[in-house]
Each structure stands twice: as C-alpha cells, then as structure tokens.
C-alpha positions in Angstrom: 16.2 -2.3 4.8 18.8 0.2 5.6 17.1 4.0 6.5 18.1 4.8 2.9 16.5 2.2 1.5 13.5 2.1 3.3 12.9 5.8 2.8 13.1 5.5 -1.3 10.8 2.2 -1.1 8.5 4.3 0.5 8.9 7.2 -1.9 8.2 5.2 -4.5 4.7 4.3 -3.1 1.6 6.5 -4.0 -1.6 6.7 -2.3 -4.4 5.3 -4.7 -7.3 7.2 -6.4 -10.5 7.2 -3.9 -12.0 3.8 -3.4 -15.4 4.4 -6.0 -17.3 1.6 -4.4 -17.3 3.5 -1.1 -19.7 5.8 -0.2 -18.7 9.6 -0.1 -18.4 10.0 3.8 -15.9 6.9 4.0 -14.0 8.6 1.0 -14.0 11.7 2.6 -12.5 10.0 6.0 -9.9 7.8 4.0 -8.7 11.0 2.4 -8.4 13.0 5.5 -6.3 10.2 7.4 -4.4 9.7 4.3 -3.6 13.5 4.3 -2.7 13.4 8.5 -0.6 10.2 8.0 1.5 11.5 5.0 1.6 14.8 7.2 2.5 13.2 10.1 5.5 10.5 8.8 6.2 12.2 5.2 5.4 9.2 3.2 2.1 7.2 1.7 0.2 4.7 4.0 1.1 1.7 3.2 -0.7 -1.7 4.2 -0.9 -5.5 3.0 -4.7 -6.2 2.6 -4.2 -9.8 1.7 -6.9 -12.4 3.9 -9.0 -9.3 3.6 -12.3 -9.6 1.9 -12.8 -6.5 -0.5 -15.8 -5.4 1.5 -13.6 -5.5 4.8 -10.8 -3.6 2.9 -11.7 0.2 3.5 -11.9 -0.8 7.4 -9.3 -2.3 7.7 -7.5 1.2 6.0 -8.9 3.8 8.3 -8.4 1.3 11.6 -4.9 0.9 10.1 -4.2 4.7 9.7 -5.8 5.3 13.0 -3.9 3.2 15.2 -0.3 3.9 13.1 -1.3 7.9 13.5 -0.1 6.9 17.5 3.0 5.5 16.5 6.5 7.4 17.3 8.5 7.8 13.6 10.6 5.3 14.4 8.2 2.3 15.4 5.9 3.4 12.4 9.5 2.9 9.8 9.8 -0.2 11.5 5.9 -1.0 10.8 5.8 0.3 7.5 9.0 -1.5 6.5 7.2 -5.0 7.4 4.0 -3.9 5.7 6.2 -3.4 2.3 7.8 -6.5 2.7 4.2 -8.3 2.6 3.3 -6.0 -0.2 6.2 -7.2 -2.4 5.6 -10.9 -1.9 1.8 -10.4 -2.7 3.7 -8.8 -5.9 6.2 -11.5 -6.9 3.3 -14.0 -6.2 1.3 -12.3 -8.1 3.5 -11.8 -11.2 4.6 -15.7 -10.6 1.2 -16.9 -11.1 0.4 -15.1 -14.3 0.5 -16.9 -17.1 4.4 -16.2 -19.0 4.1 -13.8 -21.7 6.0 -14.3 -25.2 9.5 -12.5 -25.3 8.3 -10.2 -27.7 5.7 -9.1 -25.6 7.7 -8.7 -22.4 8.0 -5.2 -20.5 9.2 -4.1 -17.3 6.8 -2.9 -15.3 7.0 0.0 -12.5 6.9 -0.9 -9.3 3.6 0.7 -8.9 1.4 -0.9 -11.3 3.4 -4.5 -10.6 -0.2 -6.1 -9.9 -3.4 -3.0 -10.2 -5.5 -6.0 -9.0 -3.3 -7.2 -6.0 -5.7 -7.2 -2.8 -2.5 -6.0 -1.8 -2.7 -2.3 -1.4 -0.7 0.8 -0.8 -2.7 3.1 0.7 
C-alpha cells in the first residue's frame, strides 16, 4: 500500500465497543492502551486475532498494543499495514464461505461490519 493508501485503510478502521465478557479492570486497561496507541500513531489498533481462541483474545490485544507502543511510526505503518492485510483475507474468507444470498437480497456492506463475527478484529 502506498502511504496514501495505507493511511485511509487505517482511517477507515474503528476501535470496537469494550469487550463485555471481560472483567472491568481488563476493560479499563484495553481502553487506556487503545487511547495511548491512537495518541501515539493517530490511527486505531489494528490486529488479526485469527488461531486465537476467544478466551486468549483480550491478551493477545494489550500484549499487542504494548509491544507496538515501542515501535518508531514508520515500523508500526509497516506492522499495521501487514496486520490489515490479514484482516482483509479473514474478511473475503469470511464473506466467501457464507452461504450466496438471492440478488434481491444483496447489499454492499461497509468495510467495517464486512464480518461482526470475524475472530478477526480491529482493535
């Protein structure tokens, strides 16, 4: 991806709501290294979580932000662009593998609500 395009795949991404299975403390950490990341680079967290189970999910998150919170802008572009990439496969797969819908009921979809269920997750 070219810096432009990079920077409006990444402005298209959101942080999701807080993670309701987790207990308050972890939610209160995720949101607080969500908030220093976006601070820090100027642009959601995002991460592939597929080959994660879901109870391993909200780990693997705060080690993620932790360790990308190091990086220098331009290694985190260059990490964030290769996390995206895995994110839209788990996407295309994802919207492969459903079952084909009748024309009539066809719609496009925006880019964040592709696949709500995705283990893949832009955080």
């Amino acid at each position: 991806l070219s810096h432009a395009d990079l920077t409006e795949a990444l402005a298209a991404e959101s942080s999701p709501g807080p993670l309701h299975s987790a207990p308050p403390a972890a939610r209160t950490a995720l949101r607080a290294a969500h908030a220093a990341y976006e601070s820090s680079f100027g642009h959601a967290f995002v991460i592939s979580l597929d080959g994660y189970a879901p109870e391993e999910r909200l780990d693997q998150v705060l080690s993620g932000i932790r360790t990308r919170l190091s990086h220098d802008p331009d290694h985190e572009r260059a990490v964030s662009a290769d996390e995206l990439r895995r994110l839209v496969r788990s996407r295309i797969a994802a919207l492969i593998a459903r079952p084909r819908e009748s024309s009539e009921n066809v719609h496009t979809v925006s880019n964040k609500s592709a696949c709500p269920d995705s283990p893949s997750v832009a955080v």
